[in-house]
BADODREN-382835 format. One record per residue (C-alpha): residue in one letter; x, y, z. Coordinates in pm, 1 decimal. Layout:
<zados>
residuo,px,py,pz
A,X,Y,Z
...
</zados>
This chain:
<zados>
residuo,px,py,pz
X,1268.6,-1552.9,1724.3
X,933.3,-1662.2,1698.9
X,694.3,-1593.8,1943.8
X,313.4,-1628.3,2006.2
X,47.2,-1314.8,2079.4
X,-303.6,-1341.3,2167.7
X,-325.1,-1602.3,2362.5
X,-189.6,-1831.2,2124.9
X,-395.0,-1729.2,1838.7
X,-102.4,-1539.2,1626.8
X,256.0,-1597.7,1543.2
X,505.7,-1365.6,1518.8
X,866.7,-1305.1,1462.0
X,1047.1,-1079.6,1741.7
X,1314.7,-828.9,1670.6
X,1447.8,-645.6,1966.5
X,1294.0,-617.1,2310.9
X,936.4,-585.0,2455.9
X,751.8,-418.3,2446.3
X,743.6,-380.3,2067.1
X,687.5,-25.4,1897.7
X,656.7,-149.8,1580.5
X,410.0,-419.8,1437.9
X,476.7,-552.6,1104.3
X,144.9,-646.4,875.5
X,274.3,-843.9,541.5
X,95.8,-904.9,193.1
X,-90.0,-1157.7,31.5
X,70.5,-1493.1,-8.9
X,383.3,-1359.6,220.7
X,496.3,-1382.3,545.1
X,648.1,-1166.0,881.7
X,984.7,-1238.9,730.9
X,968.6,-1013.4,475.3
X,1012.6,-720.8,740.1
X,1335.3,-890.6,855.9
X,1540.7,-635.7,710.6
X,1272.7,-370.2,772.2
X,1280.6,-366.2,1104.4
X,1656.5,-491.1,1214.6
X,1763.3,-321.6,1472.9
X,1411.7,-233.7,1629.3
X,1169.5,-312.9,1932.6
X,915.2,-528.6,1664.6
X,702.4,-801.3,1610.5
X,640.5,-922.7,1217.3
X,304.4,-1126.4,1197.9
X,231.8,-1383.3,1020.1
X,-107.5,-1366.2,899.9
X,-372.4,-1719.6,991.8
X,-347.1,-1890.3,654.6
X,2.6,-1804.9,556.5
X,323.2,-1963.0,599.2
X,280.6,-2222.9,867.5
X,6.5,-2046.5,994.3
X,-284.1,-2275.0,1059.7
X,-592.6,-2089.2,851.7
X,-883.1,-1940.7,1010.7
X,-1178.5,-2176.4,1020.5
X,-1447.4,-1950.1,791.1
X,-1371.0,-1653.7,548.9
X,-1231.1,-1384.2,683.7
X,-1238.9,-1061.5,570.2
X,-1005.7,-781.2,695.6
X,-1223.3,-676.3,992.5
X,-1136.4,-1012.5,1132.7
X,-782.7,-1015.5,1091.6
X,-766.6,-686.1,1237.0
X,-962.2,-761.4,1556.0
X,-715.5,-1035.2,1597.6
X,-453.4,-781.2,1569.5
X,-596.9,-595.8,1794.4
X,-625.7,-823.9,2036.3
X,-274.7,-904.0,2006.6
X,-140.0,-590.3,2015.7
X,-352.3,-432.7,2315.6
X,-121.4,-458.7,2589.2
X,163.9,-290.9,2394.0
X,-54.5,-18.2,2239.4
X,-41.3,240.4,2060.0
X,215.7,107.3,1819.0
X,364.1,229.3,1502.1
X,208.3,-13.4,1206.9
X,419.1,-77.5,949.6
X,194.8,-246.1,638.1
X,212.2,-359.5,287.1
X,-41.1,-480.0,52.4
X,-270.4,-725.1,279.5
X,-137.9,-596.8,526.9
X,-253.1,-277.8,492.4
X,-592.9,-356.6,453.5
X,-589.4,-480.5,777.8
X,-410.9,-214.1,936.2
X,-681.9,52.6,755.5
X,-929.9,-152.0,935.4
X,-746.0,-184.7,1265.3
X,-669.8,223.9,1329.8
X,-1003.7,294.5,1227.0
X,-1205.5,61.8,1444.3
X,-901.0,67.1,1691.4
X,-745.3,429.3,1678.8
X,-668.7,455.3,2060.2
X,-402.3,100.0,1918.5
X,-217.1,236.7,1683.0
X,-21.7,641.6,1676.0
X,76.5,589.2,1294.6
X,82.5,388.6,1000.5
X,342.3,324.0,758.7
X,168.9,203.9,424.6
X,273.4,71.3,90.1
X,155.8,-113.5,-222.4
X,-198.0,-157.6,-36.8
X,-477.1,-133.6,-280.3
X,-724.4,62.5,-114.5
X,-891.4,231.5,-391.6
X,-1060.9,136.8,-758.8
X,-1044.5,378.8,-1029.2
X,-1256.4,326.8,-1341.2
X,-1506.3,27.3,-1351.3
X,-1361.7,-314.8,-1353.0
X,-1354.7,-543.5,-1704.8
X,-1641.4,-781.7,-1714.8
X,-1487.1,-1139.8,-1723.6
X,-1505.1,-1321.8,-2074.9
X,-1856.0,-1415.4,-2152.5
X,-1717.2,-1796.6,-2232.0
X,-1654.3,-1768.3,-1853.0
X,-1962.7,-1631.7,-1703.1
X,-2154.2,-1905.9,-1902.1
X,-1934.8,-2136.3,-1738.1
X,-1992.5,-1998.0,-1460.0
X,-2383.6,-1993.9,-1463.9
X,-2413.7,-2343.3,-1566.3
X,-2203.4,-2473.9,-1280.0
X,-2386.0,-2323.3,-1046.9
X,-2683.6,-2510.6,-1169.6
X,-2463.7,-2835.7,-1172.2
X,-2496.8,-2845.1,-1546.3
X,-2076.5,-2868.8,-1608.4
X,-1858.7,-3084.8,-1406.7
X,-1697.4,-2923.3,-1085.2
X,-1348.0,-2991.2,-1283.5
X,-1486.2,-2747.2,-1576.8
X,-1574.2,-2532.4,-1337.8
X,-1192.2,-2542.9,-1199.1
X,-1015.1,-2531.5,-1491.7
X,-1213.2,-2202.6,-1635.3
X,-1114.9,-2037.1,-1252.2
X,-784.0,-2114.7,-1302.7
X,-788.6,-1963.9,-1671.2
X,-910.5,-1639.3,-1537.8
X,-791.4,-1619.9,-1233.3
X,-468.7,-1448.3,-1098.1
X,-190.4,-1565.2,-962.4
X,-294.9,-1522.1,-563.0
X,-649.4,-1680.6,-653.6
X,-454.8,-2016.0,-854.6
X,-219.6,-2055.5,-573.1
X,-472.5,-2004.4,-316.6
X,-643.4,-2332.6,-172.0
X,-992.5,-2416.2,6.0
X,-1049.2,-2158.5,267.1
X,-759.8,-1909.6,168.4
X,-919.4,-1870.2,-197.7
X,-1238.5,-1798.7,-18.1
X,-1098.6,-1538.7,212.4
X,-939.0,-1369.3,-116.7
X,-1224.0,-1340.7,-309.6
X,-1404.7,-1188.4,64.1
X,-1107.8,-949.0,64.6
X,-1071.5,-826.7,-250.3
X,-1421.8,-710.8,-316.0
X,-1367.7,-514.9,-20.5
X,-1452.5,-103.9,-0.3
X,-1232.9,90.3,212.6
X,-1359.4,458.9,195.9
X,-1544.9,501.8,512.8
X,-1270.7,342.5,711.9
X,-1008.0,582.5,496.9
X,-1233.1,878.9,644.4
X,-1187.7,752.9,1018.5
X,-865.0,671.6,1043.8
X,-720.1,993.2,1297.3
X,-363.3,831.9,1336.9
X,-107.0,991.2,1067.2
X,-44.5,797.0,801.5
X,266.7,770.3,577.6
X,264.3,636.2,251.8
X,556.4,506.0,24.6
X,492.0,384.2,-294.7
X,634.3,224.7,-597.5
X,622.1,410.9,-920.6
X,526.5,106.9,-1106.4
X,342.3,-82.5,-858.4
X,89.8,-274.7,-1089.4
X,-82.2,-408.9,-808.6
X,-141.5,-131.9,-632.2
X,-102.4,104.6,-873.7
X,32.7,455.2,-803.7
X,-259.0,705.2,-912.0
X,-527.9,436.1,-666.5
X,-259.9,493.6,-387.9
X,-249.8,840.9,-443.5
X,-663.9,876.8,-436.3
X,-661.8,644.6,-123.0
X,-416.6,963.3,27.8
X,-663.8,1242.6,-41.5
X,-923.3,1045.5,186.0
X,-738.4,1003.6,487.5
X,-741.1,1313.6,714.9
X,-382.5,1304.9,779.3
X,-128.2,1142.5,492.1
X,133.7,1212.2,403.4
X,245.9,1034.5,31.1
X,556.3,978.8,-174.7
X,666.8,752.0,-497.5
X,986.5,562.8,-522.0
X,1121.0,614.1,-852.1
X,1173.6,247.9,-1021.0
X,991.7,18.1,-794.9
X,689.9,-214.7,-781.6
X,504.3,-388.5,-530.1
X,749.1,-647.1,-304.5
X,895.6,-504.8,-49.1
X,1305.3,-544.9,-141.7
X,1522.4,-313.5,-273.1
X,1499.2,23.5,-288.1
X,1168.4,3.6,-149.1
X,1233.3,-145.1,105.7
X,1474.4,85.5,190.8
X,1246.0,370.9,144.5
X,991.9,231.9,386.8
X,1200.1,190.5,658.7
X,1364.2,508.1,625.3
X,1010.7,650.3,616.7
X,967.8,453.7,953.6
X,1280.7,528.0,1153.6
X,1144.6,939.5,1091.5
X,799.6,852.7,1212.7
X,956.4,688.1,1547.4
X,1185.6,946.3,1571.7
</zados>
């Protein structure tokens, strides 16, 4: 059933009763209904994000302190909560128990990147001259386009106005101070060949938290189905237990 939290401001599905000890975070370009499965059965609310699904966007680029003050907000007169989180989602929830921690008494993490290793790969020099000489308005705004959409991945083609703006915000993102406050335990459950997240980044992203625990899934990637999916709720019903 869909309901609304924060005055309006965010939509969620509800599972169970209220109030909910679970809140459900999803990834980029997903929605709260990936968690259906998740959390059957349990007192929970799945969010869907501003800007996904029929979510009306925010109005300006958020990053993932926004989103998690939001979530905060929402969540407040139900707290502390268990956070369940994948990908996106668990950027936001990394923000929200550090800035938060008295909101949330654990997180349940998986496939967020949190982490870089190594340096990143300059983008092909073609490109950056592109991309120079449109911001001088010497190339057409269509050149411009194209090139993006050459180079780009999949999340940046498919996002649109706002949302594309709020990805590029988001994934330039460091995470290591909040890593270092976050008190609340936090479980992690990852894919072995998670290519989005990758499996060594999770791992380093563990060794900066205070108190994390973290585990691979032999066989799976980043969505949250299958055995995965299994894993993480397992993971979850021991951390409410």
């Amino acid at each position: 059933m869909l309901t609304s939290l924060a005055g309006g401001r965010l939509l969620a599905d509800k599972h169970g009763a209220t109030p909910p000890a679970v809140v459900a975070l999803h990834g980029w370009g997903r929605t709260g209904a990936d968690f259906a499965a998740l959390v059957d059965g349990l007192d929970a609310v799945a969010v869907h994000f501003p800007g996904f699904g029929t979510a009306e966007p925010p109005s300006e680029a958020w990053g993932s302190p926004e989103y998690a003050d939001l979530v905060a907000e929402a969540i407040l007169p139900y707290a502390p909560v268990v956070i369940v989180a994948h990908s996106f989602g668990g950027r936001v929830a990394v923000r929200l128990a550090a800035n938060y921690p008295n909101l949330v008494s654990a997180l349940v993490l998986t496939g967020v990147p949190l982490v870089r290793l190594g340096t990143s790969a300059k983008p092909a020099l073609g490109y950056r001259l592109v991309r120079w000489l449109g911001k001088r308005g010497l190339v057409p705004a269509s050149t411009l386009e194209a090139q993006r959409r050459k180079h780009g991945s999949a999340d940046y083609n498919a996002a649109q106005g706002i949302m594309r703006d709020i990805l590029v915000k988001v994934v330039n993102e460091r995470y290591e101070d909040d890593l270092a406050r976050v008190t609340a335990p936090v479980h992690m459950v990852w894919g072995e060949n998670d290519t989005a997240a990758p499996m060594p980044a999770g791992d380093a992203a563990s060794r900066l938290l205070p108190n994390a625990t973290f585990r691979v899934v032999p066989g799976a990637g980043h969505l949250l189905e299958g055995t995965l999916r299994d894993e993480v709720r397992a993971e979850l019903l021991e951390v409410l237990a």
